[in-house]
Backbone as CSV, one residue per row, in Angstrom:
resi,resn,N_x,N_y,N_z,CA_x,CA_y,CA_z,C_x,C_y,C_z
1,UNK,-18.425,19.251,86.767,-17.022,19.048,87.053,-16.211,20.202,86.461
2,UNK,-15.360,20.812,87.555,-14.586,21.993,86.730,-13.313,21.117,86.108
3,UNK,-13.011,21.706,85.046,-11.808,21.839,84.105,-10.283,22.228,84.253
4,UNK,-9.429,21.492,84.457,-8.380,21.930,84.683,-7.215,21.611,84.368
5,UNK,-6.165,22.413,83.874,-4.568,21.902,83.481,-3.899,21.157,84.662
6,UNK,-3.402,19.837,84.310,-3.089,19.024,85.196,-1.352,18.908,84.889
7,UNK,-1.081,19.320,83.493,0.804,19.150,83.288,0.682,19.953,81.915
8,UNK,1.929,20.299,81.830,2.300,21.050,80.470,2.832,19.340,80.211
9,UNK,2.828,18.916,78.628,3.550,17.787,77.856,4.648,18.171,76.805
10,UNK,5.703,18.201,77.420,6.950,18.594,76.571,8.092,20.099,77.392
11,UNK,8.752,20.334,76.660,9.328,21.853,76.866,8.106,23.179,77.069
12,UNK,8.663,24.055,77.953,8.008,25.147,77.720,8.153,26.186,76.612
13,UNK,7.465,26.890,76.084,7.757,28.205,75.501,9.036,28.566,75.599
14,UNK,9.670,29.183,76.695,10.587,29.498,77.084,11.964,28.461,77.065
15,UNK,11.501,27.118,77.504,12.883,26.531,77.150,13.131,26.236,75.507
16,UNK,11.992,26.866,74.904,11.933,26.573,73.434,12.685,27.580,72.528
17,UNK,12.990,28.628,73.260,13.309,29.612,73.024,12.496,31.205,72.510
18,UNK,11.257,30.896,72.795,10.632,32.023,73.032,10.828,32.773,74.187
19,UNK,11.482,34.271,74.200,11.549,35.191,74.798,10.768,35.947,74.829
20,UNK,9.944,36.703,73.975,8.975,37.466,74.058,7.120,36.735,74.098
21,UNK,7.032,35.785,74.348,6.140,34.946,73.783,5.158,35.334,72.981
22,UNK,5.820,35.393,71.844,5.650,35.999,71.093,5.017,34.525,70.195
23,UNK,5.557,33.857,70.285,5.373,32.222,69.442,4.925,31.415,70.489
24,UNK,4.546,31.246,71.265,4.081,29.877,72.802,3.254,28.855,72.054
25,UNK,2.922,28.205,71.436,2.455,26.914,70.927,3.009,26.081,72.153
26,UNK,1.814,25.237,72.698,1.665,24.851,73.937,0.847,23.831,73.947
27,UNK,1.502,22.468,74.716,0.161,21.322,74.940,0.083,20.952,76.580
28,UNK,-0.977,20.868,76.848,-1.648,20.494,77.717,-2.263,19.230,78.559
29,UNK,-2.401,18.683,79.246,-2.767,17.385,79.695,-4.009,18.149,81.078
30,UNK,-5.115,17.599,80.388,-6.255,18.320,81.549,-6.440,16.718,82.390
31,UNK,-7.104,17.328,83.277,-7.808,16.343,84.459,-8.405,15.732,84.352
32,UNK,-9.681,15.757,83.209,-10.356,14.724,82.913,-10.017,14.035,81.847
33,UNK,-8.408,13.940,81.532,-7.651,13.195,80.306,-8.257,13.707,79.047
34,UNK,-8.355,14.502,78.778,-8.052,15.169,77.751,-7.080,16.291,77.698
35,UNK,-6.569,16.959,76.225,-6.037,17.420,76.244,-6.467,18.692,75.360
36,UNK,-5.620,20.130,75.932,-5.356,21.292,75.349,-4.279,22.194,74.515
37,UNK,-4.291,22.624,73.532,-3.247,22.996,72.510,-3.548,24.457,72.451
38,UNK,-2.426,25.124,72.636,-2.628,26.510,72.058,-1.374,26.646,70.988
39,UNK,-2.075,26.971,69.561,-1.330,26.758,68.464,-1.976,28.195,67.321
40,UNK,-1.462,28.213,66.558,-2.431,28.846,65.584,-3.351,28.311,64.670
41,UNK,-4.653,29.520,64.700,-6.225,28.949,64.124,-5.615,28.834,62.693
42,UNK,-5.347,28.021,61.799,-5.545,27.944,60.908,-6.471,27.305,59.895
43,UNK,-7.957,27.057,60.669,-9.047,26.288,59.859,-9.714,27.625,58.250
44,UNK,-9.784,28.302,58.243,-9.910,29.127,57.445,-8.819,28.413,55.918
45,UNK,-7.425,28.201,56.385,-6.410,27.779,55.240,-7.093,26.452,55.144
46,UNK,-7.441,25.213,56.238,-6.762,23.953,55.948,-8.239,23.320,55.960
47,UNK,-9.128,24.005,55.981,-10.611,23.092,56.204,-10.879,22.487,54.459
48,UNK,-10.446,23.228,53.662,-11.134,22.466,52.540,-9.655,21.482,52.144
49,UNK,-9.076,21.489,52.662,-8.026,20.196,52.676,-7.951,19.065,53.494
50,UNK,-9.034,18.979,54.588,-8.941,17.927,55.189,-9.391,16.606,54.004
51,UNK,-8.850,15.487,55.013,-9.462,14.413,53.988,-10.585,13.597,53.490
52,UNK,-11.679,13.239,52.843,-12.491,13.019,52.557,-13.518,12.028,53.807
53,UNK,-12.564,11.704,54.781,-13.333,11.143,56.058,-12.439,11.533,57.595
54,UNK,-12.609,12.939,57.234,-12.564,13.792,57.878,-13.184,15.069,57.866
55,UNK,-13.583,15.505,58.996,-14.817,16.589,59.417,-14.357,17.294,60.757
56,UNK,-14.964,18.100,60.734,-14.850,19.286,62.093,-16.388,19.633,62.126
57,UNK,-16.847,20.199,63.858,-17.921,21.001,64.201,-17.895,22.086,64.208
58,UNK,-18.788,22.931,63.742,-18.647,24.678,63.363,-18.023,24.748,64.874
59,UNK,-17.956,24.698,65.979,-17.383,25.123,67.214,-15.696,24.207,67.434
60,UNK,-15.799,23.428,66.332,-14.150,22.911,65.998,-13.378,23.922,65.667
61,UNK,-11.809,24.238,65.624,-11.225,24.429,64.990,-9.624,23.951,64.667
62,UNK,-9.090,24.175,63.550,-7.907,23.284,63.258,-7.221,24.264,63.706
63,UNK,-6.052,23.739,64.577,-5.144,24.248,65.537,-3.632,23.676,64.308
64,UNK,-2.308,24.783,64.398,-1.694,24.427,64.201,-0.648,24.391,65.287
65,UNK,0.274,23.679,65.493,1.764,23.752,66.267,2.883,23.459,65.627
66,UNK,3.676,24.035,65.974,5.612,23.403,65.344,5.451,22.344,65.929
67,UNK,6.666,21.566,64.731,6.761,20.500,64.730,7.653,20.151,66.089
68,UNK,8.917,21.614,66.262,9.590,21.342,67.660,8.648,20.969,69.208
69,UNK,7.783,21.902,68.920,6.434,21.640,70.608,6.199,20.383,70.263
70,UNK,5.731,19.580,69.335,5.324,18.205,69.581,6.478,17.241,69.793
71,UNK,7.833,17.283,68.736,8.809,16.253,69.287,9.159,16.770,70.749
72,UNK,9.073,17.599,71.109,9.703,17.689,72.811,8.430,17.110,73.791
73,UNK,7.005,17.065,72.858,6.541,16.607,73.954,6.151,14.540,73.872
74,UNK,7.286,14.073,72.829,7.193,13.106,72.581,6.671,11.758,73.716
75,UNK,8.019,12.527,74.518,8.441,11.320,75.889,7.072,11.657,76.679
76,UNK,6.407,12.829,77.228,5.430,12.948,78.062,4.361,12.392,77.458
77,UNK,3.961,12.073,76.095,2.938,12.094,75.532,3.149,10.011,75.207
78,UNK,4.538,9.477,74.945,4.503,7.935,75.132,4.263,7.605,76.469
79,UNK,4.458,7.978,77.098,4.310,7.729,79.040,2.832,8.119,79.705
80,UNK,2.174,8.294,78.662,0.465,8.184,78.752,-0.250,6.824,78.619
């Protein structure tokens, strides 16, 4: 089965006020109901801070996003 972006969830980049996209932190809603984030890798900072029943797969990584990309994608993401 191929893979595919089915909706952006929230504001875009651009209505976010990125002009140069320079910052795009971005969520995704794929086809086979899951979802995609483009955020920054920060597992290098935050892996030895996860919490004691919590884990990642070496092919995991901890994604960060602003807090603005997720409240805008509040309403798309309750309407799931």
């Amino acid at each position: 089965m191929t893979t595919w972006i089915s909706r952006r969830l929230g504001a875009s980049p651009a209505e976010r006020g990125s002009l140069g996209n320079a910052s795009c932190p971005d969520l995704f809603e794929l086809n086979d109901g899951r979802f995609a984030v483009i955020g920054t890798d920060m597992t290098a900072e935050l892996d030895a801070a996860l919490p004691p029943d919590a884990s990642r797969a070496a092919y995991e990584r901890i994604v960060v996003i602003t807090r603005e990309t997720l409240l805008r994608a509040k309403d798309d993401i309750a309407g799931l």
